[in-house]
N, C-alpha and C positions, 0 to 999 in steps of 0.2 A: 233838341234843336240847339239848345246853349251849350252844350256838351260838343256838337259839330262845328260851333261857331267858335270854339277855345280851341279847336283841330287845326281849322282854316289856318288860327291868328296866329298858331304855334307855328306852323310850318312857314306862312309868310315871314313872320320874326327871323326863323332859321337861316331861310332862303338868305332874306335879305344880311342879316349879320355875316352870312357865311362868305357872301358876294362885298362889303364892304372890308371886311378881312383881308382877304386874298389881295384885293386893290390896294390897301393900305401897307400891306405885309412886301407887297413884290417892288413898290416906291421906296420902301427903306431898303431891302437887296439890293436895289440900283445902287443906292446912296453909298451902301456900305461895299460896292463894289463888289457883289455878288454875284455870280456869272449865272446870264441866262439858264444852262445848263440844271445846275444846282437850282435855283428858284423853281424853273416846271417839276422840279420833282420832288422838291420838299415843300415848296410854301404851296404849289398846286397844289401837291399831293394830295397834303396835310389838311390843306383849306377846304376841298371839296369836299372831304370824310370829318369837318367839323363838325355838323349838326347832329354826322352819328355818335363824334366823342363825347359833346356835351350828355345829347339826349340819353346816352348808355351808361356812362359815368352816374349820373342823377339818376336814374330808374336803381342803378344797379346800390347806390348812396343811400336813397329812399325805399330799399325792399323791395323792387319792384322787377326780379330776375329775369322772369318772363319778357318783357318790355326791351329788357336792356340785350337780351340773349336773341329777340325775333328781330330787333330793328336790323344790327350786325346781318344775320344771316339771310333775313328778308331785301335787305337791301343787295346783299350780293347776286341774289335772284334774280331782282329787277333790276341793276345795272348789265348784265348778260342778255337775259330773256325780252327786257322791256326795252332799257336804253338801246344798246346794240341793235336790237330788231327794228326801233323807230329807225335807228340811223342808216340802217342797212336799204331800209327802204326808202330812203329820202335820197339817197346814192350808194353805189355800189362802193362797199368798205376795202381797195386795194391798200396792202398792207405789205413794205417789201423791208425793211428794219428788222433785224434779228434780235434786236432788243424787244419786239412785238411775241414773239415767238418764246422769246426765254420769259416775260412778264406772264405769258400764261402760261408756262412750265410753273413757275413761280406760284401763280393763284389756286394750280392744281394741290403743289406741296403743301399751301398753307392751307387749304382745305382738307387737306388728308390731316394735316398735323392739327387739325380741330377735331377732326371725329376719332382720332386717334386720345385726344387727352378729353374730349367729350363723353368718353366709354367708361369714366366713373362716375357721370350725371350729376358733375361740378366743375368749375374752375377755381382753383385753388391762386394763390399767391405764387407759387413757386410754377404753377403754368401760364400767370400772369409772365411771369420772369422769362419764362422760354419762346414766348409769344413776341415779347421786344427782342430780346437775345437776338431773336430770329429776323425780327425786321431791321436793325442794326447791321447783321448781315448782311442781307436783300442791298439795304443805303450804300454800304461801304463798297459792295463786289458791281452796283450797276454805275458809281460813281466811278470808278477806276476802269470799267471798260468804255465810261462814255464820255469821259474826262476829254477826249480830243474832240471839240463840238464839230468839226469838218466831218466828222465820219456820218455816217445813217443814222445811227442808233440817238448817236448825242444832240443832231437837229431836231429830235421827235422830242425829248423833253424841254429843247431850249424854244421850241415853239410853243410849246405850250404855256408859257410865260407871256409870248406873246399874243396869244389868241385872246388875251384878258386887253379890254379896253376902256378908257375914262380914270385910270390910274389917278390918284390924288399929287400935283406937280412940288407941290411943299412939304418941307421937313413936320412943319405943326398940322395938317390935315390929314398926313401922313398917320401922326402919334393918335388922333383924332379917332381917324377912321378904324386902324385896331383896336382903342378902346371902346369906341362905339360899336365896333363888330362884334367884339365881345361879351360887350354887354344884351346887344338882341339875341346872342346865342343863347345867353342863361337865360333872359326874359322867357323866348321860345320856348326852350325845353321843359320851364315849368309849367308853361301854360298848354303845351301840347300836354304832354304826361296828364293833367287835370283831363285836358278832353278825351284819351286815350282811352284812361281808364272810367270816367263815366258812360262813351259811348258803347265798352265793354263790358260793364252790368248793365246799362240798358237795353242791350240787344240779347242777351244772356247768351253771351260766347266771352272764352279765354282772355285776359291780357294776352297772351302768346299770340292769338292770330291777328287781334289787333295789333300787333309788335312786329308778327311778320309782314302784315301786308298794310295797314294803312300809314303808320308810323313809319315802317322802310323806304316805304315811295316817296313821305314827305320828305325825307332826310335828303333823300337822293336824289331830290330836284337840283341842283348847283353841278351833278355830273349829268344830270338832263342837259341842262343851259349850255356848257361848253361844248359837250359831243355833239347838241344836235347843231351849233353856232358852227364846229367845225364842219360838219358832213355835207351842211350848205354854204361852207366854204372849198369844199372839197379837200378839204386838209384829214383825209380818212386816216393818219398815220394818229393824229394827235385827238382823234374820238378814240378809234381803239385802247390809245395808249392808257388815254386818261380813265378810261373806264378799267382796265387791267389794274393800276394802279393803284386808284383807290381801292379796289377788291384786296390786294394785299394790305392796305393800309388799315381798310375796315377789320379784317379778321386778327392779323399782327398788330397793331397798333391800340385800336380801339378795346376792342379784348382785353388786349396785353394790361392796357392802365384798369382797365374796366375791374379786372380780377386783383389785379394787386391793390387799390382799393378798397375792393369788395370780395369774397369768395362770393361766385356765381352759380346759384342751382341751375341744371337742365332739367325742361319738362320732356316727358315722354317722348311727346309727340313730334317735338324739334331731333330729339333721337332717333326716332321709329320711321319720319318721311321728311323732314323738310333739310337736314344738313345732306342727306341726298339727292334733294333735288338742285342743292347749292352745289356740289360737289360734280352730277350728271352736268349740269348746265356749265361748267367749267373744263369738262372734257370736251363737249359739244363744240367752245368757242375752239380750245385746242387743235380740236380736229377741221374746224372749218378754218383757221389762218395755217395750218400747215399741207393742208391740201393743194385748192386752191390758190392760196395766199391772199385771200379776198374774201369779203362778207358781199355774197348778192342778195339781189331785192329778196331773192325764194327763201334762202337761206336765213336773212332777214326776218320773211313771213313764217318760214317756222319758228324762230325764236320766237319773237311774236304770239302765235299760236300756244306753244309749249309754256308762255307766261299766263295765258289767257286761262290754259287748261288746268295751270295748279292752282291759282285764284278760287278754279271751280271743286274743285276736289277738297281744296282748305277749306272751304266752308261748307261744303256739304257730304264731306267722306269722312272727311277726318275727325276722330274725336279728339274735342281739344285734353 
């Protein structure tokens, strides 16, 4: 029970650091004359996938490879499978932006490019380094096509800047609320890790599946918060977005510092089922925005489903 209660505080910590971050970080972009644009897609970006940088960083700092290898990958699970499928079903996800479309070409690449340098059941420093290389890429190629905020593409990131509300109005609130955000993220992360791995020898399963599924879902409450804010806003361009998004941020970015850091062991089993279930659920989203060009409720209800079904097979098929 004290172990589920360090879970709770860790991820509220998270949530909340990650949620006064972002508010603090997009009031200085103004200041510093930042354009809508560039803020939805670096300080969102970046903000949303904080709780996985911290929480992965520290596991990966503290030995704790598993943790820091399932949150990454578990998270992109359930921002596809779970996020997207709440959203899908809360309203139908129309999606007409071909920046939508290239963000999941995008999440497919840097999925492949995980199981591609995950095939020697480590991350190394120098796959740390291709990991950012790569997201520096992604930054510079979607900033230069969506540089003219009038077009489609560039209104889906510069909304997403503004789907954030209660922004802090002053310079010292501003300095404030990123140091304070800050600080609950490290608070968080250590005191989830504590509950992580206690409730993982108490139950006698893996850090890995607590990494993949309880720890990934915390982390990924802050892309809960805005998608689902946006899908009952009807703003289905800036849910989709922000969930593709961070998917890249999570694997490139997160990763990237996580490894160069730390060299990262893979487990087995993160090799053998679950970077394919990350990878299948990434084709999935692919195929259902270039079909249709829309996420509906059914399509929704199998994501949904399909999150539902690996939860069950993780725990009871797979050896950790």
């Amino acid at each position: 029970m004290l172990n589920l209660l360090y879970l709770l505080l860790g991820i509220g910590l998270l949530t909340a650091g990650g949620e006064v971050l972002i508010r603090g970080s997009l009031t200085i972009a103004k200041r510093l004359g930042i354009s809508p644009l560039l803020s939805g897609l670096l300080i969102v970006g970046f903000g949303t996938s904080m709780p996985e940088l911290v929480v992965s960083v520290d596991a990966a700092i503290n030995g704790q490879p598993d943790i820091a290898i399932g949150n990454v990958v578990g998270s992109n699970i359930a921002n596809i499978l779970l996020i997207l499928g709440v959203c899908a079903l809360i309203t139908p996800l129309a999606v007409s932006p071909l920046s939508l479309r290239r963000d999941a070409v995008v999440v497919i690449a840097a999925s492949l490019l995980f199981v591609l340098l995950a095939a020697g059941r480590a991350l190394s420093i120098v796959d740390g380094i291709i990991f950012i290389a790569a997201l520096f890429s992604y930054l510079i190629w979607a900033y230069w096509t969506e540089k003219d905020k009038s077009t489609p593409s560039g209104a889906v990131h510069a909304a997403e800047a503004t789907e954030i509300e209660k922004v802090p109005e002053s310079a010292l609130w501003s300095a404030i609320a990123v140091i304070g955000g800050l600080a609950l993220l490290i608070a968080g992360s250590q005191v989830l890790l504590k509950g992580a791995v206690g409730i993982a020898n108490g139950l006698g399963v893996s850090q890995a599946v607590i990494g993949l599924t309880l720890v990934a879902v915390g982390t990924s409450l802050p892309e809960l918060t805005i998608s689902v804010i946006a899908a009952l806003r009807r703003h289905a361009d800036v849910a989709v977005g922000n969930i593709l998004g961070s998917n890249i941020f999570n694997l490139l970015g997160i990763l990237g510092v996580s490894a160069i850091m730390q060299p990262i062991s893979i487990k087995g089993r993160v090799l053998e089922f679950d970077q394919w279930v990350m990878l299948g659920a990434a084709f999935l989203i692919f195929l259902f925005l270039f079909t249709d060009r829309r996420l509906s409720r059914i399509e929704g209800g199998v994501l949904l489903l399909g999150y539902f079904a690996y939860l069950f097979i993780s725990f009871f098929f797979i050896e950790s």
